[in-house]
C-alpha positions as CSV (number, residue, x, y, z in Angstrom):
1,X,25.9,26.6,10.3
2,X,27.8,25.4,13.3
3,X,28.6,21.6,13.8
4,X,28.2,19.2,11.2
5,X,25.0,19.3,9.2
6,X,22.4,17.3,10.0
7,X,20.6,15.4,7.1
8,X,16.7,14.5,8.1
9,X,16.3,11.2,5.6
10,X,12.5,10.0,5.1
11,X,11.9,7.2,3.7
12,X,10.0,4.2,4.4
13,X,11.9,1.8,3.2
14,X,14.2,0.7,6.1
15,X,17.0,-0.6,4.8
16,X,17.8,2.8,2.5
17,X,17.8,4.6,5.4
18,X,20.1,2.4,7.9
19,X,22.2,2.7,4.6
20,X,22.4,6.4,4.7
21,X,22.7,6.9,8.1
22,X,25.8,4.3,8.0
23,X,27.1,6.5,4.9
24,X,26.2,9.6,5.7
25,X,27.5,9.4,9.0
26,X,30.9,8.5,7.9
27,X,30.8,11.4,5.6
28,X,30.7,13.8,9.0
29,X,26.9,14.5,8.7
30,X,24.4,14.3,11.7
31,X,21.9,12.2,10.2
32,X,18.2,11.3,11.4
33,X,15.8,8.6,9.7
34,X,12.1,8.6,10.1
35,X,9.3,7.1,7.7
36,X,6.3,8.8,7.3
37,X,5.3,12.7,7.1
38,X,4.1,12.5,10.9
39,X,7.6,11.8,11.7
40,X,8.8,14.3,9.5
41,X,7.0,17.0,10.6
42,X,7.7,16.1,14.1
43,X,11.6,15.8,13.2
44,X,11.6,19.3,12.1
45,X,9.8,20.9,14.8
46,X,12.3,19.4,17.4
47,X,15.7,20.6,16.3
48,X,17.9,22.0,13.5
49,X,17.5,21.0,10.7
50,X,19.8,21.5,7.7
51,X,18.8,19.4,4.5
52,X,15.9,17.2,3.9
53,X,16.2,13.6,1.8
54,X,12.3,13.0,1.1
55,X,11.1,10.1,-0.9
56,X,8.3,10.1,-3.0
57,X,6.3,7.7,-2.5
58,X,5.3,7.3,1.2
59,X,2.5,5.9,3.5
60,X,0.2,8.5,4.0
61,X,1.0,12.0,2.9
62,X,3.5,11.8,0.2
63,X,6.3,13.4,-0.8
64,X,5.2,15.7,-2.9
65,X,2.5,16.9,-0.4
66,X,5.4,17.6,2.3
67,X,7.5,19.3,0.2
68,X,4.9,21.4,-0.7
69,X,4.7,22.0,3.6
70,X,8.1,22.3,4.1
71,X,8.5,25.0,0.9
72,X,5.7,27.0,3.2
73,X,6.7,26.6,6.7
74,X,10.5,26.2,6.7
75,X,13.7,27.2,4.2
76,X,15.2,23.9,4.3
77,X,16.3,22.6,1.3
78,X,14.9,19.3,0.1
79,X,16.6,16.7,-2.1
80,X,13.8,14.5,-3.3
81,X,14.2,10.3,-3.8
82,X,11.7,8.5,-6.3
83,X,11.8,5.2,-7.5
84,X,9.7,7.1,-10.5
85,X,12.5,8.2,-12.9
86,X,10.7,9.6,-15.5
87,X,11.3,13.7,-16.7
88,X,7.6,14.4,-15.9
89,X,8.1,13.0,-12.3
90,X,11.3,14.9,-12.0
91,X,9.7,18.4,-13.0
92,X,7.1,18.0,-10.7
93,X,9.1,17.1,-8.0
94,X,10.8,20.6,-8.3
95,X,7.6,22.3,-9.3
96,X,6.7,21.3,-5.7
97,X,10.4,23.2,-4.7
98,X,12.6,20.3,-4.4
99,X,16.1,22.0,-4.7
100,X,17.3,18.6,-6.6
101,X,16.3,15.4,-7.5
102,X,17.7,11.9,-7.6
103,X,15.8,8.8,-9.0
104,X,16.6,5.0,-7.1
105,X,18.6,2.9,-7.6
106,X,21.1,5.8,-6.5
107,X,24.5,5.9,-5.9
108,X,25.7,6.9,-2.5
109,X,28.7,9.0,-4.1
110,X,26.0,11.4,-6.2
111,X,23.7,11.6,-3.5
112,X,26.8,12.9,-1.4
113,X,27.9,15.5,-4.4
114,X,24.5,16.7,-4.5
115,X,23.7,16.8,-0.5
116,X,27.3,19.0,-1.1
117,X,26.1,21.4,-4.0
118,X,22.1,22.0,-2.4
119,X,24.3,23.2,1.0
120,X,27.2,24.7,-0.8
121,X,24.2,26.8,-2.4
122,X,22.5,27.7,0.6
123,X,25.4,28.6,2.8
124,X,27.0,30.8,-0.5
125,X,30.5,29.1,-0.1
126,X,33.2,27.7,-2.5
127,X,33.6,28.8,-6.1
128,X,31.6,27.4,-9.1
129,X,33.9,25.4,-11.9
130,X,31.6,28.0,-14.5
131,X,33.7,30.4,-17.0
132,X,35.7,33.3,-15.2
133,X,34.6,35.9,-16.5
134,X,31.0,35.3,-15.4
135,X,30.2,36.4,-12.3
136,X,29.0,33.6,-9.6
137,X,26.0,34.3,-7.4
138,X,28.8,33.4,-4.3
139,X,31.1,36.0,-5.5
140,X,28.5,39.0,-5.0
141,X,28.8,40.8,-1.1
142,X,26.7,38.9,1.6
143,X,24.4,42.0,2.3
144,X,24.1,43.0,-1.6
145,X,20.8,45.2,-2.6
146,X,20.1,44.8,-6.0
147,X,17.4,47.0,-7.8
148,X,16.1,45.5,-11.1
149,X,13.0,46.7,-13.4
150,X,11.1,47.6,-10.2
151,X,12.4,44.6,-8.2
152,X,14.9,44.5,-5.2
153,X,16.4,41.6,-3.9
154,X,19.0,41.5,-1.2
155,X,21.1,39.1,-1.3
156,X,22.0,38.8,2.1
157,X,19.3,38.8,3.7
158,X,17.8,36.8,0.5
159,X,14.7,38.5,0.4
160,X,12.5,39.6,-2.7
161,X,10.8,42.3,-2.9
162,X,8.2,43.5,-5.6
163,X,7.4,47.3,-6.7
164,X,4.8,47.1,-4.2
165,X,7.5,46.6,-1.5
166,X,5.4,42.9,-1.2
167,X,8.2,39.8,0.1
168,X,8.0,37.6,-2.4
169,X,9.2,33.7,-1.2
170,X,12.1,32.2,-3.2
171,X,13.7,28.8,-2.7
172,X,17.4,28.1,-2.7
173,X,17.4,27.2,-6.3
174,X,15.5,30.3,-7.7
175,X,17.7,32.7,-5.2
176,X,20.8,30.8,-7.1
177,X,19.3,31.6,-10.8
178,X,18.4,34.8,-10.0
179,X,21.4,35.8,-8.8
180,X,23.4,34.4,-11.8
181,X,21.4,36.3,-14.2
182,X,21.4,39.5,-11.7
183,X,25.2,39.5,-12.1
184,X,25.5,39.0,-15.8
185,X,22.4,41.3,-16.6
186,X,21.7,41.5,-20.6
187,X,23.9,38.6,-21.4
188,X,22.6,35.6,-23.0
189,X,23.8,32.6,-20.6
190,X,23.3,28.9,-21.7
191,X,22.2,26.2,-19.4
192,X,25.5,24.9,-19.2
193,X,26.6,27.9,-18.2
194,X,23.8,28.6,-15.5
195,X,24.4,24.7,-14.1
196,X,28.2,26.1,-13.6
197,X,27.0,28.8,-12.2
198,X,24.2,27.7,-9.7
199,X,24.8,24.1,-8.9
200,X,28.2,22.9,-9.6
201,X,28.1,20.7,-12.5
202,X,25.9,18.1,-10.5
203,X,23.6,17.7,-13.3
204,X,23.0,14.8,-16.2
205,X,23.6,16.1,-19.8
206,X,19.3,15.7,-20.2
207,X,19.0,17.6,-17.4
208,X,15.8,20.1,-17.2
209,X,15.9,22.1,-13.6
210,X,17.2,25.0,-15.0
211,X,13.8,25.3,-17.6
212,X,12.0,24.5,-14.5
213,X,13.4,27.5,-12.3
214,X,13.2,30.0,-15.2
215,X,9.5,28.6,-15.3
216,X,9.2,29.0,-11.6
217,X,11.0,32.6,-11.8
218,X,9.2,34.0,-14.3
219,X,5.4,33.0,-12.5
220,X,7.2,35.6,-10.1
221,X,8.6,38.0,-11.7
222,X,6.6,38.6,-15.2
223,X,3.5,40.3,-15.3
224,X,2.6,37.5,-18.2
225,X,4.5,34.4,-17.6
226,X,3.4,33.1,-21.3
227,X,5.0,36.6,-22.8
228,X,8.0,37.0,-20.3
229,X,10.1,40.8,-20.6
230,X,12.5,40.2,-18.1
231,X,13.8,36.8,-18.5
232,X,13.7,35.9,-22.2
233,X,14.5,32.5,-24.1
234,X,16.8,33.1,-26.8
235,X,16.7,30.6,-29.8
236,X,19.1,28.1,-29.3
237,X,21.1,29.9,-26.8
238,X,19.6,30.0,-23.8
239,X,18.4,32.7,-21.4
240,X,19.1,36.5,-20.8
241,X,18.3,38.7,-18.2
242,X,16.9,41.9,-20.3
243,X,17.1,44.7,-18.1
244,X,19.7,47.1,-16.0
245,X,20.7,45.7,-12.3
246,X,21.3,48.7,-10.0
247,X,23.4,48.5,-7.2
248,X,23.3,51.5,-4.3
């Protein structure tokens, strides 16, 4: 990334984004507002791009149908806004590949640690505030090949790859988890552990993303979802990647 990062806020709602703009701005971020999906899509198309802020609940095509467009057509990471707080709106939201999501009334100071964590993800720098002896996906080599039950995945280029030699798409979130389980391979990992690991802490004590991704991952990976044998649950622990990782 070179120059500040620009932030593409939509929102219909005005006066939330003059507010972020104002804030944003004085955080060192290149921000641009727009309030519809037309806008959006036009906003993207025109110039780099770094993060996405997309509320919910717009006129016209909603926020869950443009993050479903921008998972397709672009990488960009997407923070999603709802004035719909519940868990079952929040899963959804990162069914549709939201990277995070953050419920309104917001404060300006978590938006900005999360805006931080979703980029500090994607551009694989800083150190997590996880346990030391478990290995971070940022401390693995940028152009890493790992070779797991058939799978490769390099981690520089992050691309997935299936037996068939088929690119699998990943978002930022699922790169992160896999990469945490692909450098602690056959170790059971809690979700504390994989929130350290992946995004920083910037999580609630209720929080469910990390169920989600492994949900998400597994629809990927397993031949059977329902009946996973690569990433298993384990009773009141947590999650364990149950095969050898292979490096050449």
């Amino acid at each position: 990334m070179t120059g500040p990062p620009h932030i593409l806020v939509v929102d219909d709602d005005q006066e939330i984004g003059a507010l972020l703009k104002e804030f944003l701005g004085m955080q060192g971020f290149m921000v641009t507002t727009v309030g519809d999906g037309a806008a959006m899509r036009k906003a993207v198309e025109a110039g780099r791009i770094d993060l996405v802020i997309l509320d919910l609940m717009l006129p016209g095509e909603d926020g869950l149908s443009l993050c479903r467009f921008l998972r397709a057509a672009t990488r960009l990471p997407v923070i999603m806004l709802t004035a719909m707080g519940g868990e079952t709106d929040r899963v959804v939201g990162l069914e549709m590949g939201a990277d995070d999501y953050l419920a309104k009334p917001f404060s300006t100071r978590e938006l900005l640690a999360r805006i931080k964590a979703v980029l500090r993800r994607v551009n694989d720098r800083g150190q997590p505030e996880g346990e030391a002896a478990l290995a971070a996906p940022r401390d693995a080599a940028h152009r890493d090949v790992m070779h797991f039950a058939g799978w490769t995945l390099d981690s520089g280029r992050r691309q997935l790859r299936s037996q068939d030699g088929v690119l699998v798409e990943i978002t930022g979130g699922e790169f992160d988890l896999l990469m945490a389980f692909l450098l602690n391979p056959q170790r059971v990992l809690n979700r504390d552990q994989l929130l350290d690991l992946t995004r920083g802490r910037v999580a609630g004590p209720l929080d469910r993303t990390i169920d989600v991704q492994v949900g998400r991952l597994r629809r990927k990976l397993e031949v059977d979802p329902k009946t996973p044998e690569l990433i298993k649950t384990v009773r009141g622990g947590g999650y364990v990647l149950a095969t050898e990782v292979r490096r050449p």
